[in-house]
mmCIF entry with sequence, helices, sheets and N, C-alpha, C, O atoms, coordinates in Angstrom:
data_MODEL
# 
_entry.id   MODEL 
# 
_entity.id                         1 
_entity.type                       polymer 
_entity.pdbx_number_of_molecules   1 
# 
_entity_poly.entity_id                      1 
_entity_poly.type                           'polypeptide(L)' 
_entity_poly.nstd_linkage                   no 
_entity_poly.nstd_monomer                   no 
_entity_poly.pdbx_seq_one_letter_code       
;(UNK)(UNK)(UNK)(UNK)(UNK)(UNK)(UNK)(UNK)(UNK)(UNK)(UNK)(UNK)(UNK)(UNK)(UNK)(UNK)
(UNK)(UNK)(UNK)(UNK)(UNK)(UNK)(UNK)(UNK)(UNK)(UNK)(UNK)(UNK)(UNK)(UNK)(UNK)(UNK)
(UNK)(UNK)(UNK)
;
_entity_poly.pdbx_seq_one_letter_code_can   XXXXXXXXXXXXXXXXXXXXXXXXXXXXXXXXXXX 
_entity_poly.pdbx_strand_id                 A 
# 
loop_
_entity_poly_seq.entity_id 
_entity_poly_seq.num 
_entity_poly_seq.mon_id 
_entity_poly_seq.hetero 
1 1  UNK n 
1 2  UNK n 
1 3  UNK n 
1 4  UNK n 
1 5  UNK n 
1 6  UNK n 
1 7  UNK n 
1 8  UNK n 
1 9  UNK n 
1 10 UNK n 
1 11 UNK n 
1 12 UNK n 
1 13 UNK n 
1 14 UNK n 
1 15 UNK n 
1 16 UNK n 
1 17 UNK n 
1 18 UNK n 
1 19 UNK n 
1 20 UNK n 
1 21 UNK n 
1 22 UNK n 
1 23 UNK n 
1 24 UNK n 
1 25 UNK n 
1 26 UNK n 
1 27 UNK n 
1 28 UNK n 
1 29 UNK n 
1 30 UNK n 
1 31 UNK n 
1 32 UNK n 
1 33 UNK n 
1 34 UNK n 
1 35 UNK n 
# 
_struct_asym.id          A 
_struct_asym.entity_id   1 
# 
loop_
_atom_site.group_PDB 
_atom_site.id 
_atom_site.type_symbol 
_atom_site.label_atom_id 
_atom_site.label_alt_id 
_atom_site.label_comp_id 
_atom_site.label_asym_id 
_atom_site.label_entity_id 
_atom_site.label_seq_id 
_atom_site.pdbx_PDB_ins_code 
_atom_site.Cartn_x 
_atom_site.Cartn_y 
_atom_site.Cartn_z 
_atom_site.occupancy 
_atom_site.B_iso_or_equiv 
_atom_site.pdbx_formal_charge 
_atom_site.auth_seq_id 
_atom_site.auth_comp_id 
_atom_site.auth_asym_id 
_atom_site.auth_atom_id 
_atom_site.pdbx_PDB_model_num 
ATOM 1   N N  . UNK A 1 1  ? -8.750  -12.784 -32.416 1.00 0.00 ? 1  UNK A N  1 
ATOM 2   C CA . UNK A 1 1  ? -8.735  -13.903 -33.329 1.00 0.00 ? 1  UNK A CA 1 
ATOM 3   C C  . UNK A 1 1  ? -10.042 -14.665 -33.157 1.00 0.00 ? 1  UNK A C  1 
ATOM 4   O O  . UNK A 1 1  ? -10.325 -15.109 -32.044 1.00 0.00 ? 1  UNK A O  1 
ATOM 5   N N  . UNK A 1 2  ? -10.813 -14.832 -34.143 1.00 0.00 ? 2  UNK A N  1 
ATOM 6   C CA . UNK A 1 2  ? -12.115 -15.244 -34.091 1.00 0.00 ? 2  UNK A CA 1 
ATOM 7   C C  . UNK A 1 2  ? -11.872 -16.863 -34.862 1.00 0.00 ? 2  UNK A C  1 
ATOM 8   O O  . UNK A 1 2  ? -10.976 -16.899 -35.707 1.00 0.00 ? 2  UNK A O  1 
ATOM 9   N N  . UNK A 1 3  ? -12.402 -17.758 -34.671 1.00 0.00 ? 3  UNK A N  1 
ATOM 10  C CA . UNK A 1 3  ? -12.326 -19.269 -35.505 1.00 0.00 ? 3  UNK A CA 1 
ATOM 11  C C  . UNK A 1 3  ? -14.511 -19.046 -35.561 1.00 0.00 ? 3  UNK A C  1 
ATOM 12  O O  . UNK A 1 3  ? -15.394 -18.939 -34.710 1.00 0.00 ? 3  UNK A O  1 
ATOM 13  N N  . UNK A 1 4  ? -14.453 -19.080 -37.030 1.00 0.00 ? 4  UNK A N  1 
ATOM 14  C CA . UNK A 1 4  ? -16.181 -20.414 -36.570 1.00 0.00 ? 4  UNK A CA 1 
ATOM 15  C C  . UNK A 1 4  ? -16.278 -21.105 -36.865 1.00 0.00 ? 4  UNK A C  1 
ATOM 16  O O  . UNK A 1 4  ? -15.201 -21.554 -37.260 1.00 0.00 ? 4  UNK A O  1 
ATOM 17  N N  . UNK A 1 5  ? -17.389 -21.993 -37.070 1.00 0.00 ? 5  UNK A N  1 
ATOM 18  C CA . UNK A 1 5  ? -17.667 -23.226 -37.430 1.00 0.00 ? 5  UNK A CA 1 
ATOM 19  C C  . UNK A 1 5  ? -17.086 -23.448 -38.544 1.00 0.00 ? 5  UNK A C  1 
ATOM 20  O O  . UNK A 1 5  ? -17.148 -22.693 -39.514 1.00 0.00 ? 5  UNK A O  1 
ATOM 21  N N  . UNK A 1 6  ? -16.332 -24.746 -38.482 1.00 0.00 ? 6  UNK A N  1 
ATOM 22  C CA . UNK A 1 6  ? -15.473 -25.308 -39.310 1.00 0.00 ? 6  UNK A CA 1 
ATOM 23  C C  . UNK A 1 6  ? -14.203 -24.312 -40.031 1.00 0.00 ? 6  UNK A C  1 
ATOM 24  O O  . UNK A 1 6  ? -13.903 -24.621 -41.184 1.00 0.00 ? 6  UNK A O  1 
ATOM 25  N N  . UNK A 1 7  ? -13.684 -23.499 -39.590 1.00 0.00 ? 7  UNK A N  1 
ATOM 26  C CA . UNK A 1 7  ? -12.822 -22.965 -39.774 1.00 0.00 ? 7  UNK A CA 1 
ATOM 27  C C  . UNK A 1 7  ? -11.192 -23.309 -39.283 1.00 0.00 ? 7  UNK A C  1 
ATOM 28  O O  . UNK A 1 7  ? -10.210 -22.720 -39.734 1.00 0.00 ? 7  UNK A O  1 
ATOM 29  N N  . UNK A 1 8  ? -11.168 -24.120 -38.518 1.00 0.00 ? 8  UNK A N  1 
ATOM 30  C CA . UNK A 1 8  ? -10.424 -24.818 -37.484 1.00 0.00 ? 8  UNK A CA 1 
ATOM 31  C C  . UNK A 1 8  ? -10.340 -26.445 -37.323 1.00 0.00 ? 8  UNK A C  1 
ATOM 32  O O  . UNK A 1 8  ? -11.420 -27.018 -37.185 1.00 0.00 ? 8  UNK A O  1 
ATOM 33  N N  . UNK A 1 9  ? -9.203  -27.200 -37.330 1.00 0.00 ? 9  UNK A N  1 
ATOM 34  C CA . UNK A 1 9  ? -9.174  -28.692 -37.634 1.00 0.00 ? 9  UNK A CA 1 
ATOM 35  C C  . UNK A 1 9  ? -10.294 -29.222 -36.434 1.00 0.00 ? 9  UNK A C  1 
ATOM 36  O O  . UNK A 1 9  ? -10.990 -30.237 -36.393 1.00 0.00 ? 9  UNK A O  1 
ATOM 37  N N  . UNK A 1 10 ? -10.113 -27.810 -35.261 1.00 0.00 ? 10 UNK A N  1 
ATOM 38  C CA . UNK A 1 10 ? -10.975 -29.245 -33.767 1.00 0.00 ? 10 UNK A CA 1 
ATOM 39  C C  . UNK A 1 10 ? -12.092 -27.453 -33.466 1.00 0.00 ? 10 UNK A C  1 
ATOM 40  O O  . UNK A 1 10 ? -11.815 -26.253 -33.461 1.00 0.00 ? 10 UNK A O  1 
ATOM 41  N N  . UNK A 1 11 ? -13.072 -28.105 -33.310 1.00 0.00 ? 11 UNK A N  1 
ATOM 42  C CA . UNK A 1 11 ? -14.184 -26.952 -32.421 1.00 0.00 ? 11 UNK A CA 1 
ATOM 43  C C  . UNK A 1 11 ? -13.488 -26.657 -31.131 1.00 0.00 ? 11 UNK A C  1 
ATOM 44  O O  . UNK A 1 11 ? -12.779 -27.439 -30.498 1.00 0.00 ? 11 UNK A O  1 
ATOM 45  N N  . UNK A 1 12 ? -13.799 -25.370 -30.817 1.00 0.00 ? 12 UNK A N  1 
ATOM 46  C CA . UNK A 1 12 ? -13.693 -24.909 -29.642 1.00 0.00 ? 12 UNK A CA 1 
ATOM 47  C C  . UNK A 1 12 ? -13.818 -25.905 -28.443 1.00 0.00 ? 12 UNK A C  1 
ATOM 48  O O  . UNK A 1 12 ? -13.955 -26.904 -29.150 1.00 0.00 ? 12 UNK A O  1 
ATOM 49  N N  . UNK A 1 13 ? -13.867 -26.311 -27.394 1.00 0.00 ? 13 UNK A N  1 
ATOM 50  C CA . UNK A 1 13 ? -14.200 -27.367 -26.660 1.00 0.00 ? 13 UNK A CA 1 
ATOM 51  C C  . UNK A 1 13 ? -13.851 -28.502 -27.024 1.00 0.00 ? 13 UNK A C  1 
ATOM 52  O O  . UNK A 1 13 ? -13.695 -29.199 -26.021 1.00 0.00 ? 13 UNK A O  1 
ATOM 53  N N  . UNK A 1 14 ? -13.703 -28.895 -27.685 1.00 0.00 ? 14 UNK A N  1 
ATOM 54  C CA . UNK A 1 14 ? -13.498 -30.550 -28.417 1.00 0.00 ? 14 UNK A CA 1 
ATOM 55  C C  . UNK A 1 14 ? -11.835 -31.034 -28.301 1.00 0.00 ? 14 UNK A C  1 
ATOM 56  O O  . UNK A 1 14 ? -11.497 -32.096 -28.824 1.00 0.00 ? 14 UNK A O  1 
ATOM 57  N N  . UNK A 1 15 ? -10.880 -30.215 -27.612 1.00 0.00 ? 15 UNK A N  1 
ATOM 58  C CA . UNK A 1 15 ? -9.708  -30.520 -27.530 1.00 0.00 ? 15 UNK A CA 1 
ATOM 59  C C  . UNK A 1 15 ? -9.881  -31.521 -25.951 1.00 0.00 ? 15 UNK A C  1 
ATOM 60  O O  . UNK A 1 15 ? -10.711 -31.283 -25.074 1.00 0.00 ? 15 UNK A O  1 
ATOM 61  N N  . UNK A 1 16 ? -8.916  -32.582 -25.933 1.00 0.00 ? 16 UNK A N  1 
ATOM 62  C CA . UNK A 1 16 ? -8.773  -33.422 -24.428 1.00 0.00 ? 16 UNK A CA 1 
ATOM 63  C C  . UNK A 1 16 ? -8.381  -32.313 -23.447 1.00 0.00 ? 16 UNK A C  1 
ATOM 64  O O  . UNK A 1 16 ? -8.328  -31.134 -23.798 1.00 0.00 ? 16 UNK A O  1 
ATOM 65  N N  . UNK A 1 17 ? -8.107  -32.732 -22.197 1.00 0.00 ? 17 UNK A N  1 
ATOM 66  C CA . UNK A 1 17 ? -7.804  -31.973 -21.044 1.00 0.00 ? 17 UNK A CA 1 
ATOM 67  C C  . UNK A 1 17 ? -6.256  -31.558 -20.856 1.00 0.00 ? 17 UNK A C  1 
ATOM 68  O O  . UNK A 1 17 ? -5.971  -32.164 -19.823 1.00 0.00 ? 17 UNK A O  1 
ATOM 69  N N  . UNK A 1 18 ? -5.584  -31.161 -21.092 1.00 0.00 ? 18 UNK A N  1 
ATOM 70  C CA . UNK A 1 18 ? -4.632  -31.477 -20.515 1.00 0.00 ? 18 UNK A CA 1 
ATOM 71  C C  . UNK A 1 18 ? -3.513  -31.684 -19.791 1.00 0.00 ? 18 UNK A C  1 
ATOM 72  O O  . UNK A 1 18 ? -3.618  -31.433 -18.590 1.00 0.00 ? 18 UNK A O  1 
ATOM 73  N N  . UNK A 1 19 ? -2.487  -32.067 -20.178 1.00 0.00 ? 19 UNK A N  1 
ATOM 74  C CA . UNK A 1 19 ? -2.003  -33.613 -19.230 1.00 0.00 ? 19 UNK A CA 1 
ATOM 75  C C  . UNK A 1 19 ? -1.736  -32.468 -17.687 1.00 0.00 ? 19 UNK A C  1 
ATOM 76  O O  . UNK A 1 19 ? -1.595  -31.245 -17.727 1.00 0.00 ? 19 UNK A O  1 
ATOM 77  N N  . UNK A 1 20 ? -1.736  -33.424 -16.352 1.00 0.00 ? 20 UNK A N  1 
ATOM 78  C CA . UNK A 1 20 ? -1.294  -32.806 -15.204 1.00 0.00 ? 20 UNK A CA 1 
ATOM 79  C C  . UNK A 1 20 ? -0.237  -31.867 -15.107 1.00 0.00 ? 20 UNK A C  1 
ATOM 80  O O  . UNK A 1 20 ? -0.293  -30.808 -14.482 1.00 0.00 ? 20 UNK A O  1 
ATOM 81  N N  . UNK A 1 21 ? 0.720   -32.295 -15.746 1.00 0.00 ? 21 UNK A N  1 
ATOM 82  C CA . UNK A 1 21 ? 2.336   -31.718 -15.826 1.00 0.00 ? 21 UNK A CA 1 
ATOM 83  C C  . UNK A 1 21 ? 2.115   -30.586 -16.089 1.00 0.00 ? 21 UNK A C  1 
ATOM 84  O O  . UNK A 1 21 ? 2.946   -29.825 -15.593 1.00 0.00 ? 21 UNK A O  1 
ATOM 85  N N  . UNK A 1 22 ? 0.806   -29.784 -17.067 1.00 0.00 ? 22 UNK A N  1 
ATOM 86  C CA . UNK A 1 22 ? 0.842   -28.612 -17.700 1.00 0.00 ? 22 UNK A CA 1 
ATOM 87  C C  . UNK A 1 22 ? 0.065   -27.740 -17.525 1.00 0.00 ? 22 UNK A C  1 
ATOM 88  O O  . UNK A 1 22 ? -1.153  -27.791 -17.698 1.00 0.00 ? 22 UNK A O  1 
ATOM 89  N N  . UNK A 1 23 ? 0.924   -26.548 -17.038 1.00 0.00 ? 23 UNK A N  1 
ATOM 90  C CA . UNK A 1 23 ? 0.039   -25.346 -16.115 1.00 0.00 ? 23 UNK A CA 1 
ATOM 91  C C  . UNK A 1 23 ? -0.260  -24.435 -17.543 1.00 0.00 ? 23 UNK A C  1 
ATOM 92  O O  . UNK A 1 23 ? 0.742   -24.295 -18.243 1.00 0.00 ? 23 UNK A O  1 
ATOM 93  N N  . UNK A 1 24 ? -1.187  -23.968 -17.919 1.00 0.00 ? 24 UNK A N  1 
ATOM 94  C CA . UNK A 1 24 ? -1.577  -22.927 -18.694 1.00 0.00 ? 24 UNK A CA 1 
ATOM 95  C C  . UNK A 1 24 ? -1.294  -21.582 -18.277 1.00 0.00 ? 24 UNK A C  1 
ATOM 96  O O  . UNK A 1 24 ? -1.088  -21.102 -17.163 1.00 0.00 ? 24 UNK A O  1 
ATOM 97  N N  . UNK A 1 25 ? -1.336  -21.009 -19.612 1.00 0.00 ? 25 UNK A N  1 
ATOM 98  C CA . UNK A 1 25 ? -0.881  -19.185 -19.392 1.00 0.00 ? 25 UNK A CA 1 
ATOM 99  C C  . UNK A 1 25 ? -1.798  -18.669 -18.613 1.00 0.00 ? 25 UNK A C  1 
ATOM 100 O O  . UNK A 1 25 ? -1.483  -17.662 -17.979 1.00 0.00 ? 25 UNK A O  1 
ATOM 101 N N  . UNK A 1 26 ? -3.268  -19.271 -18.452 1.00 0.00 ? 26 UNK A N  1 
ATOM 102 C CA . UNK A 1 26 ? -3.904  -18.791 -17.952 1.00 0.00 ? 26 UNK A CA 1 
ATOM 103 C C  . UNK A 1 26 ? -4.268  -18.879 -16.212 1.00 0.00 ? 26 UNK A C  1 
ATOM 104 O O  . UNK A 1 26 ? -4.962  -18.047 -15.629 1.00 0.00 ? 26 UNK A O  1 
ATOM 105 N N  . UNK A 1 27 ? -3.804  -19.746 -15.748 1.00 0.00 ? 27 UNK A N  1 
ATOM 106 C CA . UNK A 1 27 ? -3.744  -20.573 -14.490 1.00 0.00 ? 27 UNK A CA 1 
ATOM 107 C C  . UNK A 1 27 ? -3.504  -19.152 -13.166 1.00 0.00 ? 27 UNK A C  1 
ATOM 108 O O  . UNK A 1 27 ? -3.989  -18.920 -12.059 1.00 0.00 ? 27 UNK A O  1 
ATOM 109 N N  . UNK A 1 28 ? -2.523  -18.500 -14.040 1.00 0.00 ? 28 UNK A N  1 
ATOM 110 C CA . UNK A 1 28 ? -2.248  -17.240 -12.566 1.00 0.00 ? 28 UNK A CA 1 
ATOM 111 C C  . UNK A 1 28 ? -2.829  -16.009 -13.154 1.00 0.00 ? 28 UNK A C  1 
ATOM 112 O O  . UNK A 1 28 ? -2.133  -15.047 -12.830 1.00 0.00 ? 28 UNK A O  1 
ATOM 113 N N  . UNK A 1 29 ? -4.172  -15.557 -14.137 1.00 0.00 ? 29 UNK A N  1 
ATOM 114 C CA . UNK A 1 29 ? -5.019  -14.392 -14.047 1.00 0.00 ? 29 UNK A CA 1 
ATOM 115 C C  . UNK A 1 29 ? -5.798  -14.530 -13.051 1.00 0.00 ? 29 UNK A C  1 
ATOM 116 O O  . UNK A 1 29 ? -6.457  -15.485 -12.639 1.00 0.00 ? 29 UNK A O  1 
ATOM 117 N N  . UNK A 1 30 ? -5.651  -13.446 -12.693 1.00 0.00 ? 30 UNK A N  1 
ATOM 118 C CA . UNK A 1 30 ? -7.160  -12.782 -11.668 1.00 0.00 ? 30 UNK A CA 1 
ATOM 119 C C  . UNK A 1 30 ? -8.339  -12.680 -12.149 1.00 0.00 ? 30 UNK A C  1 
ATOM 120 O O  . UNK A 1 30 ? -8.630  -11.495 -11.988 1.00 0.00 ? 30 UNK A O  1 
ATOM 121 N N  . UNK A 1 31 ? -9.572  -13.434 -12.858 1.00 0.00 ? 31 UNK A N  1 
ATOM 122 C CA . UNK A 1 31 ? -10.142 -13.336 -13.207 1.00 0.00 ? 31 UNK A CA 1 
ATOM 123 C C  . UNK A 1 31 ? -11.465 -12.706 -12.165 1.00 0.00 ? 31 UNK A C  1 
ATOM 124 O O  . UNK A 1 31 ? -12.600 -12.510 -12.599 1.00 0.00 ? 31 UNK A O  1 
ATOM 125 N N  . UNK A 1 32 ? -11.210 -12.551 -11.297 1.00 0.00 ? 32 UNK A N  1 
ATOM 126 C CA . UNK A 1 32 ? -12.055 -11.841 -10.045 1.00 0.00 ? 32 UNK A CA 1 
ATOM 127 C C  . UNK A 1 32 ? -12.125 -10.460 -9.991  1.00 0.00 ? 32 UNK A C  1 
ATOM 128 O O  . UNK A 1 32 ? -13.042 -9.806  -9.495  1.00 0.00 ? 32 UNK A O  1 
ATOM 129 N N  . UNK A 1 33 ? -10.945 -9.968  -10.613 1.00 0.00 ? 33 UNK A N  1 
ATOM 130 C CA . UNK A 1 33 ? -10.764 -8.505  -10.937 1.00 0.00 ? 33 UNK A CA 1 
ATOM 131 C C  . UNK A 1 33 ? -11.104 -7.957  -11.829 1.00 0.00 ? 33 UNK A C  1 
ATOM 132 O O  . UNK A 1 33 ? -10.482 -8.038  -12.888 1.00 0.00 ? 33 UNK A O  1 
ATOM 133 N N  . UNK A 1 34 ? -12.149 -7.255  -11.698 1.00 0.00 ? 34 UNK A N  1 
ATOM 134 C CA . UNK A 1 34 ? -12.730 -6.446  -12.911 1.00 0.00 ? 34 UNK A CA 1 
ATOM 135 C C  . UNK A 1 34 ? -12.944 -4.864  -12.832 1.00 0.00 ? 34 UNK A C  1 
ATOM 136 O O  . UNK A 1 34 ? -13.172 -4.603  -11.651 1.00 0.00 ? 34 UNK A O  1 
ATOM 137 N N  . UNK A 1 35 ? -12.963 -3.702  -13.605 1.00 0.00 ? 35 UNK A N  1 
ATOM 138 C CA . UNK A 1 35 ? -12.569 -2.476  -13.396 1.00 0.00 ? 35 UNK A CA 1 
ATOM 139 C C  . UNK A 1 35 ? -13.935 -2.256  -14.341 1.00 0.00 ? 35 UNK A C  1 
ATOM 140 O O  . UNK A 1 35 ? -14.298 -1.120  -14.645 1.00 0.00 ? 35 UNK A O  1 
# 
């Protein structure tokens, strides 16, 4: 899924942080592992 410029209500990056409470899907990849 590709978005570009202005294709999307918010740019890539431009979303807040967020909140503490919320662990992302991404939080437990191994991103160290590469083949």
């Amino acid at each position: 899924d590709f978005h570009g410029p202005g294709e999307s209500r918010v740019d890539l990056g431009a979303l807040p942080p967020l909140p503490p409470s919320v662990t992302p899907v991404w939080a437990d990849w191994d991103l160290q592992r590469r083949s």
